[in-house]
C-alpha positions, 0 to 999 in steps of 0.5 A: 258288315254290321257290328253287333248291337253293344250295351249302353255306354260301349261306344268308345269306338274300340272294338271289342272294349267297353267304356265305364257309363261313370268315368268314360274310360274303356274297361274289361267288366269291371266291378261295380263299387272298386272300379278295378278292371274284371274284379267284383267285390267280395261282399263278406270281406269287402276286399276286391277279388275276382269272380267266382269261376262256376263250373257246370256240366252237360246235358242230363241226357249225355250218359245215353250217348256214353253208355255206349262205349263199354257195348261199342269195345265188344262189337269192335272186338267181335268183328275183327275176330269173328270166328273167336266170338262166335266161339265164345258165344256157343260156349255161353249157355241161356243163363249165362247169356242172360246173367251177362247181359244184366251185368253188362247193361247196368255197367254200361249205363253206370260208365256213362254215369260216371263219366258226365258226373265227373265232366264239367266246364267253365268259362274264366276271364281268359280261356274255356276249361274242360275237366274230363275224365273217370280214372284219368283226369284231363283238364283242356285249357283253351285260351279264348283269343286263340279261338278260331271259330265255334260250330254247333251241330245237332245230330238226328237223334239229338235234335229229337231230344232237343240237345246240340253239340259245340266244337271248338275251333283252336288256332294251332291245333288239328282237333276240336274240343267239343261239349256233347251235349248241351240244350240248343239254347245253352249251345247258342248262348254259349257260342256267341260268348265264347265269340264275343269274349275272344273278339275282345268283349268284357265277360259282362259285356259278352253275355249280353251281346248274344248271337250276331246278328247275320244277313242270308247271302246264299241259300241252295234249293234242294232241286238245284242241288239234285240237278247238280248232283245228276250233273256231276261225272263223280256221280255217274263215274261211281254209279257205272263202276258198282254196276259194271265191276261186279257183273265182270267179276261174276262172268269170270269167277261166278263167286257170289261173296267175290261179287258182293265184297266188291259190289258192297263198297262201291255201291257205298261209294255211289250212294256218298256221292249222291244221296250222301252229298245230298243229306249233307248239303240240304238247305244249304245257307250261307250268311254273312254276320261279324264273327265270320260267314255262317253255314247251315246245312243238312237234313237229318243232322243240321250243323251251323259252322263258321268261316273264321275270318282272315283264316282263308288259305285258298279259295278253288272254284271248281267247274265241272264240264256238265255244269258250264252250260248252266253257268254253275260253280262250286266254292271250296275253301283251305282254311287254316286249323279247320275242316271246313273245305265247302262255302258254296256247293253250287251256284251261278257264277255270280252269286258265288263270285259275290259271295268269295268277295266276302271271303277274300275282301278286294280280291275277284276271279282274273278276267283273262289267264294266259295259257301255257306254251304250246310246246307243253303238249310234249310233256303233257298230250291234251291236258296241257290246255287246262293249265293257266295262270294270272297274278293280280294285285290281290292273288296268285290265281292257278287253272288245272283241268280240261273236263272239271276246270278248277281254279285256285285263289291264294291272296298274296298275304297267305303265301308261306313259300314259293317253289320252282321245280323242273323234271328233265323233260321240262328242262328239255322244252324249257319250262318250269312249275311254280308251286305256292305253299300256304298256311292250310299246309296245301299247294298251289302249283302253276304247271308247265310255265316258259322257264324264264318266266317261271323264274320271274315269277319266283323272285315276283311272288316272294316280294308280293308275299313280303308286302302283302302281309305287312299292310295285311289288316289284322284277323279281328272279330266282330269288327265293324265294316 
């Protein structure tokens, strides 16, 4: 990693501290005649005080977005009692029809009004604070060193209008606060502050950083994601059940509305599958700069998210059967308080085995995993071949499945609790489960494993744990590497 261009006389060697160009002593943005750190000088009264917070609000067009809520209550209500609005509807005649949409459109553009009128944000020395709300006031107040990540996505129609959306990723918290909407360039701008400032930078210093700068270590062809996607049993799994289920049920009920309640859903679960992934991870970028690793992807709606550091619970690398031939892999992250869950939707084995060492630094795929015993075919026929196990210096490495072979990574460090389960039938063939729980609140488990190894295991685990995350280098951003 590089670290991010910083300003002249930011070079004391303290991550995320700027050095003061008269005295040399590290500082946080301080004012330019008191010299007390993150107070500016009041020029009327001459007495130092801190900067004034300046709230500002969102993109102009964000009340068009808004306007829609009061229009999206009455189409949920309509249907969830479609027989009451359609009753509802005969009684209206053409003039109330009309006289109630020329008060209901006036209404709904006023409520969007309103609403970013009365939305502004701001950001202090210390945290990012949302003011939201009509009738009920809601403040957010987000501290700025408990930010985990900052992604900016920008839907179709907002990438139309020029306009993106910045969620907030909280150390903590299940849901992301976001602005909606702000200007690609304000939304950039903002993001690489808001990292900037919970790396540690002076707001001053912040501003002026900007984005880090970042070096493209994936990119996905959109042929190769297409040969991916045909390649895939989930694809031809779902396509075969929209074609076979319904034309069963026609044979036996010749129900046109049976058919399609049961054909519509499954036909939707096909084209997700397929096209929907395919929209999804378009262009698929992964680029790797000192606030984390950045992914770009979409084709109608672009989204720009980051692999917080640090924040990886467990790296999977998933092998579906027809992709072995290829020597294709798929990398899936636990990241803890995030959603993401994809860092490379395919790839050749080492291109994407490169790109996990970035995630998990020191830590590579086991060469060699040994297998359960061979008595483990009485408790599970066939699959028992699946489950392997290898425990490294840096990981606790876990193989399930036969046909789509996935492999589960979780550093030592993550380790929040280890398990050792045994069912009667187990108990019968002598082994055990050992389940490793991490911070992503997720489970790894190393099935059916010789007991007394098992129990190894268990006493092994809590101590690697134990070490691993004493001498654990601390989660920073924009740290030098």
């Amino acid at each position: 990693m590089t670290s991010p261009e910083r300003p002249e006389g930011a070079n004391d060697g303290i991550p995320g501290r700027a050095q003061r160009a008269d005295t040399g002593v590290p500082g946080r943005g301080e004012g330019p005649d008191t010299g007390i750190p993150g107070r500016a000088e009041d020029p009327e009264t001459g007495v130092p005080g801190r900067a004034p917070v300046i709230e500002r609000r969102l993109h102009p067009v964000t009340p068009l977005r808004r306007a829609w809520a009061p229009l999206a209550v009455l189409a949920g209500w309509a249907v969830h009692d479609p027989n009451g609005a359609q009753e509802q509807l005969a009684r209206l005649t053409d003039t109330m029809l009309l006289l109630g949409i020329a008060v209901l459109v006036p209404a709904a553009g006023l409520y969007g009004f309103l609403s970013w009128w009365f939305t502004h944000y701001a950001v202090t020395d210390t945290e990012l604070r949302i003011r939201t709300g009509l009738l009920f006031r809601r403040t957010a107040h987000i501290r700025l060193e408990r930010v985990q990540a900052v992604d900016v996505s920008r839907p179709l129609l907002a990438r139309v209008a020029g306009v993106a959306k910045l969620r907030i990723d909280v150390v903590g918290t299940d849901d992301k606060d976001e602005l909606a909407f702000l200007s690609e360039r304000e939304a950039r701008a903002l993001r690489a502050e808001l990292l900037a400032r919970a790396a540690g930078f002076a707001p001053e210093t912040a501003r002026e950083v900007g984005e880090a700068p970042a070096h493209v270590l994936l990119r996905v062809p959109p042929s190769e994601l297409a040969r991916s996607l045909v390649l895939t049993g989930a694809t031809w799994g779902s396509l075969c059940a929209a074609l076979i289920v319904p034309t069963v049920l026609w044979l036996f009920t010749e129900n046109v509305w049976t058919v399609l309640v049961t054909a519509l859903p499954l036909l939707g679960t096909a084209g997700a599958s397929s096209a929907g992934r395919f929209v999804t991870e378009f262009d698929w970028t992964v680029s790797e700069s000192p606030d984390g690793l950045r992914i770009d992807r979409g084709l109608l709606d672009r989204a720009h998210e980051t692999v917080p550091p640090g924040r990886v619970q467990t790296v999977r690398i998933v092998e579906p059967l027809l992709w072995r031939r290829r020597d294709w892999v798929r990398v899936e992250l636990d990241v803890a308080g995030s959603d993401n869950s994809v860092l490379v939707p395919v790839a050749p084995r080492a291109i994407a085995e490169a790109v996990l060492a970035r995630v998990l630094p020191g830590a590579s795929v086991p060469p060699e995993l040994s297998p359960a015993p061979r008595r483990a075919r009485w408790c599970v026929p066939v699959w028992w071949r699946g489950h392997r196990l290898a425990v490294t210096g840096p990981v606790f490495a876990a193989r399930s499945g036969l046909l789509c072979r996935r492999l589960s990574l979780v550093p030592h460090a993550k380790v929040q609790s280890v398990r050792l389960t045994q069912g009667p039938w187990e108990r019968r063939w002598g082994l055990a489960d050992v389940h490793v729980d991490t911070g992503a609140d997720k489970t790894v488990t190393a099935r059916l494993r010789d007991a007394g190894e098992a129990a190894r295991l268990l006493a092994e685990q809590a101590e690697r744990s134990r070490t691993g995350r004493r001498d654990a280098p601390p989660d920073r951003w924009m740290t030098a590497g």
